[in-house]
C-alpha positions as MATLAB code, in Angstrom:
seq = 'XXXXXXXXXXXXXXXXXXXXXXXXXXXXXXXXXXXXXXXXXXXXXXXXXXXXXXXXXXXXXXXXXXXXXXXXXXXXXXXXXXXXXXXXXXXXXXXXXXXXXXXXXXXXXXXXXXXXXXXXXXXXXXXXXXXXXXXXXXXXXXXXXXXXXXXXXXXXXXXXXXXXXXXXXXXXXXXX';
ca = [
       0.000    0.000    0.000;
       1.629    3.554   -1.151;
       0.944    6.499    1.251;
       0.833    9.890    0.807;
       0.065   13.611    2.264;
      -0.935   15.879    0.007;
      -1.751   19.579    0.655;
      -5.113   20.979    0.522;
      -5.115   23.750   -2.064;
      -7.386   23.811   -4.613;
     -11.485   24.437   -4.311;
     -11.966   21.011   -6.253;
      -9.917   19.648   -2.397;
     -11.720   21.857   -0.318;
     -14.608   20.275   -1.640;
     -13.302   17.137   -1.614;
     -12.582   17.062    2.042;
     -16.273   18.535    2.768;
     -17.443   15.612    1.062;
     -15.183   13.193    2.813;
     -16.238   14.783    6.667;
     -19.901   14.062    5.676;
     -19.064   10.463    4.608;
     -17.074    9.915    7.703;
     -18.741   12.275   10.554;
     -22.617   10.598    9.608;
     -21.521    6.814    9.731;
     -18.784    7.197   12.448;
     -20.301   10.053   14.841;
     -24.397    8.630   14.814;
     -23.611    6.437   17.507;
     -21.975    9.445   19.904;
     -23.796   12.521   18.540;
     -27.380   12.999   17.472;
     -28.058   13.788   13.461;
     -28.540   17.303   14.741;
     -25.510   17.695   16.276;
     -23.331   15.618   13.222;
     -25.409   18.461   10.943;
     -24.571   21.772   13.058;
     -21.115   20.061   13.076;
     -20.494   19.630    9.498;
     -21.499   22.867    8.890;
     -19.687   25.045   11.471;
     -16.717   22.983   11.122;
     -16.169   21.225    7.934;
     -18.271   23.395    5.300;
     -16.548   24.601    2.400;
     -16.635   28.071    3.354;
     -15.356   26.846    7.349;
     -12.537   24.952    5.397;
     -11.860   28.272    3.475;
     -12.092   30.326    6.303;
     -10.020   27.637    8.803;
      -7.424   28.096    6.190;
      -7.308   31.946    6.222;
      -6.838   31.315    9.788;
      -3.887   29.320    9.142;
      -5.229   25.732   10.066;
      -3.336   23.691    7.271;
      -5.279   20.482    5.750;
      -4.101   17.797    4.347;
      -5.547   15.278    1.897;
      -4.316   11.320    3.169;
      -3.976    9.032    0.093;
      -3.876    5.448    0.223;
      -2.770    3.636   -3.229;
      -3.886    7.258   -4.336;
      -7.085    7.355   -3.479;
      -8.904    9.611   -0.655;
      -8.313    7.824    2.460;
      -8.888   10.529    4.890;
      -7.696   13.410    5.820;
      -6.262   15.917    8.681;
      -5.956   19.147    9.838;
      -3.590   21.134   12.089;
      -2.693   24.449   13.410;
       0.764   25.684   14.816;
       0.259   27.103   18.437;
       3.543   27.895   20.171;
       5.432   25.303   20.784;
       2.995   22.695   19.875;
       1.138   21.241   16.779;
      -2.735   21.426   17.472;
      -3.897   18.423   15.196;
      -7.235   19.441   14.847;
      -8.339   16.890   12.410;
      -7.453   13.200   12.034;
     -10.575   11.187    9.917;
      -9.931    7.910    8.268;
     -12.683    6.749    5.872;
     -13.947    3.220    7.065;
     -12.987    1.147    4.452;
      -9.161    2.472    5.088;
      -9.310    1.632    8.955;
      -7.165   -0.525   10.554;
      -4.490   -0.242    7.460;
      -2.026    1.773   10.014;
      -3.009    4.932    8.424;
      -3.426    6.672   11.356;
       0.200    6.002   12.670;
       1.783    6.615    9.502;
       0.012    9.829    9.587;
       1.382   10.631   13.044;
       4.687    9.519   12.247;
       4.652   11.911    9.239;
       3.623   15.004   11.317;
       6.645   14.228   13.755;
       8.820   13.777   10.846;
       8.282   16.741    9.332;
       8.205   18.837   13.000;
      11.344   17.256   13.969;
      13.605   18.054   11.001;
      15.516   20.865   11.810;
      15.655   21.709    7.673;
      12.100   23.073    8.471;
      12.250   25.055   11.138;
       9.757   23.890   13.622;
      12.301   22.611   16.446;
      10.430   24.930   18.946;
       7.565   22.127   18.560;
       7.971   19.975   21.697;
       4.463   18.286   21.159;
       0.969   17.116   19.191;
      -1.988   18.153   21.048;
      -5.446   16.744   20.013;
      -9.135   16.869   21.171;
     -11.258   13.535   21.355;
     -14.569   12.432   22.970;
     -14.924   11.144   26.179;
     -17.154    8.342   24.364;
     -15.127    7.579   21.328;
     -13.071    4.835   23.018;
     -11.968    3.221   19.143;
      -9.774    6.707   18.664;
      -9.285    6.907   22.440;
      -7.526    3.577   22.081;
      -5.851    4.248   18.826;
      -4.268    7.413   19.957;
      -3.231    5.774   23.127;
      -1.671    3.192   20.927;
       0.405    5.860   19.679;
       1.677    7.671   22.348;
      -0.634   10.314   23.227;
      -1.832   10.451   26.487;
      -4.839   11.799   28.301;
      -3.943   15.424   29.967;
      -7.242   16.815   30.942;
     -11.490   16.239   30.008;
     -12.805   19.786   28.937;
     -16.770   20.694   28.324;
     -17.049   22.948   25.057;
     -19.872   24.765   24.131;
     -20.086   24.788   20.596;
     -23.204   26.804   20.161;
     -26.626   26.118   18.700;
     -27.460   24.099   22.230;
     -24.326   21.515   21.557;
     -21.746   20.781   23.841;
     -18.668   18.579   23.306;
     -17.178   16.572   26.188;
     -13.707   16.074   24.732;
     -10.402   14.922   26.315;
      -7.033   17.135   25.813;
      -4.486   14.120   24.665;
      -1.152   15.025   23.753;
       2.147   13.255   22.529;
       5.663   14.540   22.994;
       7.475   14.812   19.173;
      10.698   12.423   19.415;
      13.389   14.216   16.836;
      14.003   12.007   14.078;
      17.424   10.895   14.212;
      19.441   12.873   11.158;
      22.750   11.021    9.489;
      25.882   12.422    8.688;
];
C-alpha cells in the first residue's frame, strides 16, 4: 500500500474534504452525537466556506492518500510550541491499514527536522470524545496520552465533552 500527504489547495480539495467529513462524521459520529448535532457540526466545522475560512486562519489540511485514493484526511494548526492536530478522519474502508500512525509519524517527521524550522515544537496536542473509546484507544496506541477532560460549548445548544491528549514529538534521528 503507497501512502501519501498531500496539501489541501485547490477548491476542487476543499470540496473534496467537505465531502469526505460528511461520509465519515454521519456513519462514524451517529452512535456518539445525534443527526442534529453531526449536521450543526459539518457545517460550522467542515463546510466549504469553514474549510476556506479555517485556512485563512492558518489551520493547514491535508488530503491522506492510500494507493492514491482519498483515504482521509487531517488538519492542524501551529500554536507555540505545539502542533494542534485538529483533524485526524480515516474513511472506514481504510481503517485498521495503520493509516493513522503513519500519519502521526509523518507530522513528527516533518516537526522534527531541523531543515524546516519547527524545532520549537515539543508536542501534538489533540481533542477527542470522552465516548469515542476506538480513537481513544488508537491514539493511546500511539503515544498520546490523556492530559485533561474539557466541556465545550459549541453553540446552537451543543456541547462537546472532549479529552485534551497530547504526545511529545521524538526528533528524528538525522545522518551524517
Amino acid at each position: 500500500m503507497k501512502f501519501d500527504v498531500m496539501p489541501v489547495a485547490t477548491p476542487k480539495q476543499i470540496l473534496e474534504i467537505e465531502e469526505a467529513a460528511n461520509h465519515v462524521w454521519h456513519n462514524y459520529y451517529k452512535d456518539i452525537f445525534s443527526p442534529e448535532q453531526i449536521d450543526y457540526m459539518l457545517k460550522k466545522y467542515q463546510s466549504v466556506e469553514a474549510l476556506q475560512r479555517q485556512m485563512e486562519e492558518q489551520y493547514v489540511y491535508y488530503m491522506l492518500l492510500s494507493d492514491d485514493k482519498l483515504a482521509g484526511y487531517m488538519c492542524f494548526k501551529i500554536k507555540t510550541d505545539q502542533v494542534y492536530l485538529s483533524r485526524l478522519y480515516i474513511k472506514a474502508e481504510f481503517r485498521r491499514q495503520g493509516l493513522a500512525r503513519k500519519t502521526i509519524a509523518h507530522l513528527e517527521s516533518y516537526f522534527s527536522n531541523p531543515e524546516h524550522g519547527c524545532s520549537h515544537i515539543k508536542k501534538i496536542r489533540l481533542h477527542v470524545e470522552r465516548q469515542n473509546s476506538f480513537a481513544i484507544n488508537v491514539y493511546e496506541h500511539l503515544g498520546f496520552r490523556k492530559v485533561k477532560p474539557v466541556d465545550t460549548d459549541i453553540g446552537g445548544g451543543f456541547v462537546c465533552q472532549e479529552y485534551i491528549m497530547e504526545r511529545k514529538i521524538i526528533p528524528v534521528q538525522q545522518t551524517v
